[in-house]
N, C-alpha and C positions, 0 to 999 in steps of 0.2 A: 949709819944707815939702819930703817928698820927692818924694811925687807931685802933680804939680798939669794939669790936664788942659787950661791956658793958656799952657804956655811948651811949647816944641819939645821935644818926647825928648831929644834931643843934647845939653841942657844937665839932665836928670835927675839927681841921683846915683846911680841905678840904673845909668844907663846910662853913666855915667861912672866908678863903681867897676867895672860891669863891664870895661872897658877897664883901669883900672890893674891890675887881677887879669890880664887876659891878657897886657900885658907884662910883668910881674912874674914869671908862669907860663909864658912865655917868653925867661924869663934862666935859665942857669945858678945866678950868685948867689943868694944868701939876705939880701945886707944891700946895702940901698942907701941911698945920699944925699938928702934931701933935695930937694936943688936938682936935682940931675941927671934925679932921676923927677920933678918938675915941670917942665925943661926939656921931656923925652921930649913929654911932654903936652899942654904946648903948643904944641909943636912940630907935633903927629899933630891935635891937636882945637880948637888957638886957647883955651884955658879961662886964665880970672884964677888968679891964685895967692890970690884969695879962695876962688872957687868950689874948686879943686884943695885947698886947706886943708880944707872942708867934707867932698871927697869921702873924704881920708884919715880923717878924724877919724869917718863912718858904717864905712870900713871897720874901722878900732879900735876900735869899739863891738861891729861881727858876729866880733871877732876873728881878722879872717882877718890885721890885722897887728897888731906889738907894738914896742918901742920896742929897737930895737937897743945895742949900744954906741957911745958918745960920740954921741948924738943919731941914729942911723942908723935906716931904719925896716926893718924885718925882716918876711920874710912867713914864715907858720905853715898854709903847707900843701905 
């Protein structure tokens, strides 16, 4: 579910694509790793690389990202 009005904001997708959108819109780059933007994130927010798989996979659906070369994920704004 994405929204659900029993768990904390903080572990939302909303609120945690918004975050991978603002350091991603605070890189330079256009293609990142994988691992490294899930390190970033766990690092800044404490999230599983379950939840952080989920929140990539909502923002591939709004297309704000796409699937870089050799696995990279690529942002499109």
């Amino acid at each position: 579910m994405i929204v659900n009005k029993n768990t904390n904001p903080e572990r939302d997708l909303y609120y945690l694509g918004g975050k991978v959108i603002e350091l991603l819109d605070n890189s330079e780059k256009t293609e990142f790793d994988y691992l490294e933007l899930y390190n970033s994130m766990h690092t800044a927010h404490g999230i599983s690389i379950n939840l952080f798989t989920l929140v990539l996979d909502w923002l591939f659906i709004l297309g704000v990202l796409k699937n870089g070369k050799k696995g990279a994920v690529e942002k499109c704004f």
